[in-house]
Each structure stands twice: as structure tokens, then as C-alpha cells.
N, C-alpha and C positions, 0 to 999 in steps of 0.2 A: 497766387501762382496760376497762369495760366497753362491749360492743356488746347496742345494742336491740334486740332480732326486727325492729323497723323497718328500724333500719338493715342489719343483716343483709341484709335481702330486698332490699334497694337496691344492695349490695353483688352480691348476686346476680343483679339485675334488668342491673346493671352489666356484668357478665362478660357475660351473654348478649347485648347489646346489644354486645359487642366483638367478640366471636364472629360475631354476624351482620356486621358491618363485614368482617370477616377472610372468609366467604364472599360480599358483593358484590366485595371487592375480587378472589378469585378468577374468579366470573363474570366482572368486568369484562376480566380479566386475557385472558380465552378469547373474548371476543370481539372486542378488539383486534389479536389475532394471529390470528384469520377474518378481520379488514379489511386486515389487511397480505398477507395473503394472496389475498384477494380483488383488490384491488390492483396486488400483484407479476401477476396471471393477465392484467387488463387493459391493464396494459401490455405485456406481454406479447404479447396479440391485437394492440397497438400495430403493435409491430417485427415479427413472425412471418410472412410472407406465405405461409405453408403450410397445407395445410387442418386445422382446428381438430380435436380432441376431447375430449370428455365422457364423464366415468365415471358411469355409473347401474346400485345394487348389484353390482359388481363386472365389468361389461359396458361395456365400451369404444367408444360409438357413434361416430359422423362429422354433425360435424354446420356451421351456416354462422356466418361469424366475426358477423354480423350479430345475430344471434338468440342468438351466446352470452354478445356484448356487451352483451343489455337484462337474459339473465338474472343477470349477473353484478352489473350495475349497480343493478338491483333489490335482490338479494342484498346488496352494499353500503347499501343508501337504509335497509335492514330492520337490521343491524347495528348501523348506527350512530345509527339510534333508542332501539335495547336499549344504547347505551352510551350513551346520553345519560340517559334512566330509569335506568339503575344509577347515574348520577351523581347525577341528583336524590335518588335513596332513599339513596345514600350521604351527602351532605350533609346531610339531614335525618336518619337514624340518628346523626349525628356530632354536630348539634346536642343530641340527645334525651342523647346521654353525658356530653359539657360539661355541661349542665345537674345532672343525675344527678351528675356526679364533683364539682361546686362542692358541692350539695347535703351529699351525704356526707362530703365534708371538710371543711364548715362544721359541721355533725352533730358530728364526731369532735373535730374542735377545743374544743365545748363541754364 
């Protein structure tokens, strides 16, 4: 069986577009377990009625349960937008391979 240069580079265009799949879904991967963590911290401030703190470059400040509740909350809002845009780019890479992959194996089929 022969392969076209066309096909080739479709094959090729293929893997790389798997590839990228395989680093959103690491990204996504990392930012999921910031929100669980984020998360675990808030609840946290929940139950804890002891005075809060925060690490900033390796400095251990005191700081109020109130103010670490907006930053954290915030922190969360920000997350879980990036994990919502990794989901859309990943959908939409996912479509572009489907595509690609009928393509090419209707190609090879010929």
C-alpha cells in the first residue's frame, strides 16, 4: 500500500494534534487539583476558628479569615475559567482529529 505526501502530512498533522490533546488534558489535569485544593483551604477557613495563614515566597504571614476567604474565592472564580477554556480547546482539538482521522482512513481505504 502506498501512502501520498498528502496523506502522510495528515497523518502527521494527526499525531500532533494528539499530542496537543495529551498536553490540554495535562494542563487540565493541574488545574483541577489547584481547585481541589483551593477548595480543601476554604473549607477549611470553614471549620478552623484559629487565626489564618499565608505563604508568600516562602514567608509565613498572619493574616484575617475574611480577606483570605475573597482571595481564595477569587483564585477559585480564575481556575475554573481556565478549566472551562481548556475544555472548550479540548472539544474543539478533538473535533479537528475526528475529522482528520475519518479523512485519512477513508484516504487509505481507497
Amino acid at each position: 500500500m502506498n501512502i501520498t505526501k498528502d496523506q502522510e502530512s495528515k497523518i502527521q498533522e494527526l499525531q500532533l494534534i494528539e499530542q496537543n490533546i495529551q498536553n490540554l488534558l495535562l494542563q487540565k489535569q493541574k488545574f483541577q487539583q489547584e481547585q481541589i485544593e483551593v477548595e480543601n483551604a476554604l473549607n477549611e477557613l470553614k471549620t478552623n476558628k484559629e487565626t489564618p495563614y499565608k505563604i508568600v515566597n516562602n514567608i509565613m504571614f498572619e493574616t484575617s479569615s475574611e480577606e483570605l476567604k475573597k482571595e481564595l474565592t477569587s483564585k477559585k472564580e480564575v481556575v475554573s475559567i481556565r478549566i472551562k477554556n481548556l475544555e472548550k480547546q479540548e472539544e474543539e482539538v478533538r473535533k479537528k482529529a475526528d475529522s482528520l482521522q475519518k479523512e485519512v482512513l477513508k484516504n487509505l481505504k481507497q
